[in-house]
C-alpha positions in Angstrom: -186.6 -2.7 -36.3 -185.9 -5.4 -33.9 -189.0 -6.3 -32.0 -192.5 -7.8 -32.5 -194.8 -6.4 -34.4 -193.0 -4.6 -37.4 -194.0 -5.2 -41.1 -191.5 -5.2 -43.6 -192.5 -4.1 -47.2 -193.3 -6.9 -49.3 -190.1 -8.9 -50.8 -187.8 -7.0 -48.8 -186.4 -9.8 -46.9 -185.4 -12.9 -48.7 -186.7 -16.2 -48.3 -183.8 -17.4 -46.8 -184.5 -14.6 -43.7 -188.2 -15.2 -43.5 -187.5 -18.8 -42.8 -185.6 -17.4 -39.7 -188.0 -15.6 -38.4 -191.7 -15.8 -37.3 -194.8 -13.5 -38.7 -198.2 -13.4 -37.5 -201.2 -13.3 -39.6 -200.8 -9.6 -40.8 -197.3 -10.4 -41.6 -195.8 -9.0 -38.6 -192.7 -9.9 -36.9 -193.4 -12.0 -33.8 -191.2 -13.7 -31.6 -188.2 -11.7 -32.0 -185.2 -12.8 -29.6 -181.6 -12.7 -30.5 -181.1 -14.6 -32.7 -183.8 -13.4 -35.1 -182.5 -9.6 -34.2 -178.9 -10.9 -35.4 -180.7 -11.8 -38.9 -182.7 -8.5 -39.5 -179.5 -6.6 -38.0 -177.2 -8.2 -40.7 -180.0 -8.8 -43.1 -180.2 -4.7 -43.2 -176.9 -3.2 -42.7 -174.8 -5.9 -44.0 -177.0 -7.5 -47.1 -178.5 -4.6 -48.1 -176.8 -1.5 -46.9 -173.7 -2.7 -48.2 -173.9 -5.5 -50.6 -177.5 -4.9 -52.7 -177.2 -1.4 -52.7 -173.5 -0.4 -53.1 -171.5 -3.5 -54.3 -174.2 -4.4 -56.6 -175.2 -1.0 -58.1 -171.9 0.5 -58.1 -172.4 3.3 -60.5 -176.1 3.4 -59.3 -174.8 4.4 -55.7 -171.5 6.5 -56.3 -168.9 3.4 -55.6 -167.7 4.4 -59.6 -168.7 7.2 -61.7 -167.5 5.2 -65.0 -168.2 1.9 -66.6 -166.5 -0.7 -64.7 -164.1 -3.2 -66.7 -165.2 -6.3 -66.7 -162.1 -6.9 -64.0 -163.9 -4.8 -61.3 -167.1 -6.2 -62.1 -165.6 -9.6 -61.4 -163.6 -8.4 -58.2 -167.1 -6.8 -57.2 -169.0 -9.9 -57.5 -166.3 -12.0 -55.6 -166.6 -9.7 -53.1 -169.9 -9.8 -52.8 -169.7 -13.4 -53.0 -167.4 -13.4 -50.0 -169.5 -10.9 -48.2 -172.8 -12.5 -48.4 -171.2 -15.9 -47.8 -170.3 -14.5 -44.2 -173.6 -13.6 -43.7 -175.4 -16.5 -44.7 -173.3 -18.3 -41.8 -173.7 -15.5 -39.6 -177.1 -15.4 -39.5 -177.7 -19.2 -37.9 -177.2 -19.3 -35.2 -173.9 -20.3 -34.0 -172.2 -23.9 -33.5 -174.7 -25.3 -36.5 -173.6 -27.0 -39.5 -176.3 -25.4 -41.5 -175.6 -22.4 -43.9 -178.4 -20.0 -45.0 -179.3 -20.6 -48.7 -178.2 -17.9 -51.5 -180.9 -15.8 -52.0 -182.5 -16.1 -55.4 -182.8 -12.8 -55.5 -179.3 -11.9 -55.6 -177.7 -15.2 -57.3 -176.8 -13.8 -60.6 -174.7 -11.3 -58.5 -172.9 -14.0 -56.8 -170.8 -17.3 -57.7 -172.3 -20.3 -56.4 -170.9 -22.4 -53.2 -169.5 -24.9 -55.6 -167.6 -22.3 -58.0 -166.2 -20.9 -54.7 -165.0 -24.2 -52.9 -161.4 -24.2 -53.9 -161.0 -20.3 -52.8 -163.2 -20.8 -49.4 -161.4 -23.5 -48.4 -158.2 -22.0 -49.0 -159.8 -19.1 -47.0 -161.2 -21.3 -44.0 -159.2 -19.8 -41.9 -160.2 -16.3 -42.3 -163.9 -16.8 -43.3 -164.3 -18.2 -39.6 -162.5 -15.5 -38.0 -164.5 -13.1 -39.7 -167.8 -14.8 -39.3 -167.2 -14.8 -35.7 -166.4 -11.3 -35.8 -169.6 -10.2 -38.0 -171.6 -12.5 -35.3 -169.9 -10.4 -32.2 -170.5 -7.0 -33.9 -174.4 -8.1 -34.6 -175.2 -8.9 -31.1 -173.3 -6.0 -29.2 -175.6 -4.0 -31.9 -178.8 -5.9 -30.8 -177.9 -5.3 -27.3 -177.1 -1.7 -27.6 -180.2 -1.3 -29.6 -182.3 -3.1 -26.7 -180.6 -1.7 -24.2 -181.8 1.9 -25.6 -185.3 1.1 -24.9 -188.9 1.4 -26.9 -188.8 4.3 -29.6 -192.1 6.2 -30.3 -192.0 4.9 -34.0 -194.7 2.3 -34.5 -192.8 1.1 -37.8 
């Protein structure tokens, strides 16, 4: 998952992540150090583990086994906002003023940086805190994951 050579199937990654990363001609993963593991590791368990597939798809994945009011769905979205706000800072790497882009993929599902500007800044405090936290738990996952060695899995 984290080293050269994997193929990912097509469109699973956003734009924003492919940008991070680096692909060979077959559309491989080349190059991958840590910072590029922190992306895929967050990209996976974060963005779509957690946000795409439950917070988005609520009834779809269990979260609610009724019609959510249209308060829930708004709570869900501003969570999701939150959430994949964190990981679009998370995944540069860190001490750079540069924040991934919203994936178009998912932007209906989210409110936009400038609908969010009075809550994040009011937030600063805690976004940051929590960034660096997301950021910690990515790497000691990288490095536990490198640490356990090559698996026999070619994929």
């Amino acid at each position: 998952m984290i080293k050269d050579g994997k193929e990912f199937p097509r469109g699973y990654l956003w734009q924003a992540e492919r940008d991070l990363l680096n692909f060979d001609e077959e559309d491989k993963t080349v190059n991958i150090g840590p910072e590029q593991a922190l992306v895929l590791i967050i990209g996976i368990f974060i963005s779509r583990g957690m946000v795409t597939t439950l917070l988005m798809k609520p009834l779809d994945y269990g979260l609610s086994t009724t019609t959510l009011s249209e308060t829930a769905e708004n709570n869900l979205k501003l969570l999701c906002t939150i959430m994949i706000y964190l990981v679009r800072f998370a995944s540069v790497p860190a001490k750079k003023t540069l924040i991934m882009s919203i994936p178009y993929k998912i932007s209906r599902y989210v409110y936009t940086d400038l609908e969010m500007k009075d809550l994040l800044t009011k937030m600063k405090k805690t976004i940051d805190y929590s960034e660096n936290l997301l950021r910690d738990w990515g790497e000691e996952f990288v490095q536990r994951l490198q640490a356990a060695g090559p698996t026999n899995n070619t994929n």
